[in-house]
C-alpha positions as CSV (number, residue, x, y, z in Angstrom):
1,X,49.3,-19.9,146.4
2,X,49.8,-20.7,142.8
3,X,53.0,-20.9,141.0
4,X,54.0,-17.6,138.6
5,X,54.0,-18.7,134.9
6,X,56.6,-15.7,135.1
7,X,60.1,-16.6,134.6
8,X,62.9,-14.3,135.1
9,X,66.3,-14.2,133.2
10,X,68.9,-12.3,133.7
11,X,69.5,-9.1,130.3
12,X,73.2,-8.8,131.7
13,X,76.1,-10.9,129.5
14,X,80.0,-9.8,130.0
15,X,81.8,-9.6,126.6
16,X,84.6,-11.4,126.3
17,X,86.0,-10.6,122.5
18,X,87.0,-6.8,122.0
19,X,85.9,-7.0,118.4
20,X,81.5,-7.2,118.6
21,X,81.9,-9.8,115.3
22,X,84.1,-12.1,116.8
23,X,82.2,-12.7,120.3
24,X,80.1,-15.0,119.3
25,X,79.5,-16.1,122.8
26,X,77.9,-12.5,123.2
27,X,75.9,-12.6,120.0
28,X,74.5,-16.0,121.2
29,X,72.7,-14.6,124.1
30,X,71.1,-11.5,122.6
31,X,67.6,-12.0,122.7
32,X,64.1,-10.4,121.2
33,X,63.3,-8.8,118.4
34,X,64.4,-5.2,119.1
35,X,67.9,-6.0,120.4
36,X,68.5,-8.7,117.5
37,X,67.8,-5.9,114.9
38,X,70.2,-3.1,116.9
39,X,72.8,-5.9,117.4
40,X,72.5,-6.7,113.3
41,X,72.9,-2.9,112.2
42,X,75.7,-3.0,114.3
43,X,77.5,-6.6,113.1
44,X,76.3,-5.6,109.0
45,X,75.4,-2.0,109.2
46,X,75.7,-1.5,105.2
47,X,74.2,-5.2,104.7
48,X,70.4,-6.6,104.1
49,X,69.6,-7.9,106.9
50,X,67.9,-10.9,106.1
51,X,71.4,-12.0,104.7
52,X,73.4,-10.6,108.0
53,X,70.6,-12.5,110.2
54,X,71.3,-15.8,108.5
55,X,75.2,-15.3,109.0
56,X,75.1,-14.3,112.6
57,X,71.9,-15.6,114.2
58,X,70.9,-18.9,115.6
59,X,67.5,-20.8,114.4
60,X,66.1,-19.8,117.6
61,X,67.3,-16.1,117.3
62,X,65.9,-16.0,113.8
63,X,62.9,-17.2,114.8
64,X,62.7,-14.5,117.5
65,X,63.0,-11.9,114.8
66,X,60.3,-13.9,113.2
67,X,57.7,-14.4,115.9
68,X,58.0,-11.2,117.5
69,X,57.5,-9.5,114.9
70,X,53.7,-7.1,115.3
71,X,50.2,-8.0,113.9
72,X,48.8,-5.5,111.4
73,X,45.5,-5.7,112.7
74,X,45.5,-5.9,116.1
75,X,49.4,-4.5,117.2
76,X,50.1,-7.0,119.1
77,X,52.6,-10.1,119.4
78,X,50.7,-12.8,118.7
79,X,53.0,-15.7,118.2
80,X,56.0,-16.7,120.8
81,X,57.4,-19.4,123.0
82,X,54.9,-20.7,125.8
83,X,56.3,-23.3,128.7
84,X,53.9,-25.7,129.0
85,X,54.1,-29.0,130.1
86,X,58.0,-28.7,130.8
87,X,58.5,-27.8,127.4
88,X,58.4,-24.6,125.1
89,X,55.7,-24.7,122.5
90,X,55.4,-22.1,119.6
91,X,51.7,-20.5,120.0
92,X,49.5,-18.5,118.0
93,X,47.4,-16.5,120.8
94,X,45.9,-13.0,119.5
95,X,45.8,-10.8,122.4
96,X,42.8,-8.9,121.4
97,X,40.9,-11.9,120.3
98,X,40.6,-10.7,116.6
99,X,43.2,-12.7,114.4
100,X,43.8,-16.1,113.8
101,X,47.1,-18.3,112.5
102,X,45.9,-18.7,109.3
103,X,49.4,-17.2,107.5
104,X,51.4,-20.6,106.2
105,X,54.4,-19.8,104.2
106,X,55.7,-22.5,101.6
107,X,58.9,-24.5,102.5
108,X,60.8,-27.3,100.7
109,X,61.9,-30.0,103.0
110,X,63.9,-33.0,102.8
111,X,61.9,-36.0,104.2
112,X,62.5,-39.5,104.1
113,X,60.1,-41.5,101.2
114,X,59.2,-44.0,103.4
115,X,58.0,-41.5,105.7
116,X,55.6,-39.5,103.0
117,X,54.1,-42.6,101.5
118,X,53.1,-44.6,105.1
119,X,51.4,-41.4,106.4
120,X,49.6,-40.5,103.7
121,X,48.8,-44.0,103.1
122,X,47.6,-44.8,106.6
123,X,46.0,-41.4,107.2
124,X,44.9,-40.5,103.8
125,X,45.2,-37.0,103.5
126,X,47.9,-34.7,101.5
127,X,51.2,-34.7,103.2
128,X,51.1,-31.1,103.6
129,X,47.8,-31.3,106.3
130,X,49.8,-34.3,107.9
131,X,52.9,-32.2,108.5
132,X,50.6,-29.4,110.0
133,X,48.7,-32.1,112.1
134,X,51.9,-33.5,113.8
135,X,53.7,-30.5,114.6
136,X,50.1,-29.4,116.3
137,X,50.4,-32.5,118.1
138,X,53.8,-32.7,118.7
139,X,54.9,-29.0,119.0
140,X,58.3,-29.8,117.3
141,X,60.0,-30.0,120.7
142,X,60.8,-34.1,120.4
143,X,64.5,-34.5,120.1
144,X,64.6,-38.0,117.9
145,X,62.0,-40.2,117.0
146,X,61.5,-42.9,119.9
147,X,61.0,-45.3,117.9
148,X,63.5,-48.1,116.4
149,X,65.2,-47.0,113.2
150,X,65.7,-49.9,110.3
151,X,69.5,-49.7,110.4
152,X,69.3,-52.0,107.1
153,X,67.0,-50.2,105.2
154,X,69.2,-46.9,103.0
155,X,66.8,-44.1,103.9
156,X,65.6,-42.3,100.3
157,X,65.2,-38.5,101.0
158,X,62.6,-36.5,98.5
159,X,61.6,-32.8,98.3
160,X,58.4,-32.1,99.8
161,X,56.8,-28.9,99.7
162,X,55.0,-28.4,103.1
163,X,53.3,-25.4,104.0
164,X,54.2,-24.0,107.7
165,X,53.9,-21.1,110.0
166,X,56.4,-18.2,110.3
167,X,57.4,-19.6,113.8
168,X,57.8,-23.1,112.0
169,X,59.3,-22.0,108.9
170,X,62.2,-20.8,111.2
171,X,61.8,-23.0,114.1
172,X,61.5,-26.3,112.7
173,X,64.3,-28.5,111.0
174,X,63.8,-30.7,108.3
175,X,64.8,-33.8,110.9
176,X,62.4,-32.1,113.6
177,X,59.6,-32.1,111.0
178,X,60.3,-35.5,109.8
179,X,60.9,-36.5,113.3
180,X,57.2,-35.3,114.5
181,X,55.3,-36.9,111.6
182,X,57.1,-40.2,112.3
183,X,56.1,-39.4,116.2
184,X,52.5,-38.7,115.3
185,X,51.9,-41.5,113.3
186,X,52.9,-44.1,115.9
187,X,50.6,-42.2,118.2
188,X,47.3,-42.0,115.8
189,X,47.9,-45.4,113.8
190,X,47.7,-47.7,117.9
């Protein structure tokens, strides 16, 4: 019999703080969409919540708001967390077939120099496509760069503007970004 790809988690958290704004233990495990947006009104109800989400939420949380968030031609949830592999990948998968990831929102990110010239150098293409390739190929999911760091060398961080997914835009820290290109260079440039 094959394995489920089904994984069960348990909706039931006991609040410990009598005050919904101080448990942040609570608010930590609040998950999807739907129960992040009743559990804003109720933290902010008289604030945007774009600005309440950034106070209260979690990367991943925001993300969640992000990702689950329905296509507007096909209704569906298109991008989420996938297990694969042992790890949790962000995946664009339209569930009617029609639509494609093709939405890349602008972001400004703080790279290392070094980092932008080699790969563009060695791989000769705009950083921007080289940033797209690696977290393809990498997912975003490596903790640190496996590689030896120069400890000698004062690293030089510049502004780079990098075009990413929704899921990534939220997902995806500078250092993880950084950290994937670095990763996929190693791998492509052997």
């Amino acid at each position: 019999m094959a394995r489920s790809n089904i994984t069960i988690r348990s909706n039931v958290f006991v609040r410990r703080e009598r005050e919904l704004v101080k448990d942040s233990a609570f608010i930590s495990q609040v998950r999807g969409r739907s129960a992040l947006m009743t559990l804003l009104r109720r933290l902010a109800p008289h604030e945007d919540p774009a600005r309440a989400a950034r106070r209260y939420l979690d990367r991943r949380q925001l993300a969640q708001v992000a990702w689950q968030a329905r296509c507007s031609v096909c209704d569906g949830f298109p991008e989420g967390p996938v297990s694969h592999d042992g790890k949790v990948e962000i995946q664009f998968r339209c569930p009617m077939n029609t639509c494609s990831a093709n939405t890349l929102l602008p972001r400004t990110v703080l790279i290392d120099v070094e980092v932008v010239t080699r790969s563009t150098a060695i791989l000769e293409k705009p950083f921007a496509e080289i940033v797209q390739d690696a977290l393809r190929y990498e997912n975003a999911t490596s903790g640190r760069f496996s590689g030896e760091e120069d400890v000698e060398r004062k690293r030089v961080l510049v502004r780079v503007s990098v075009r990413l997914s929704l899921s990534q835009w939220h997902f995806c820290t500078d250092e993880q970004i950084e950290c994937a290109v670095k990763t996929y260079l190693a791998r492509t440039s052997l």
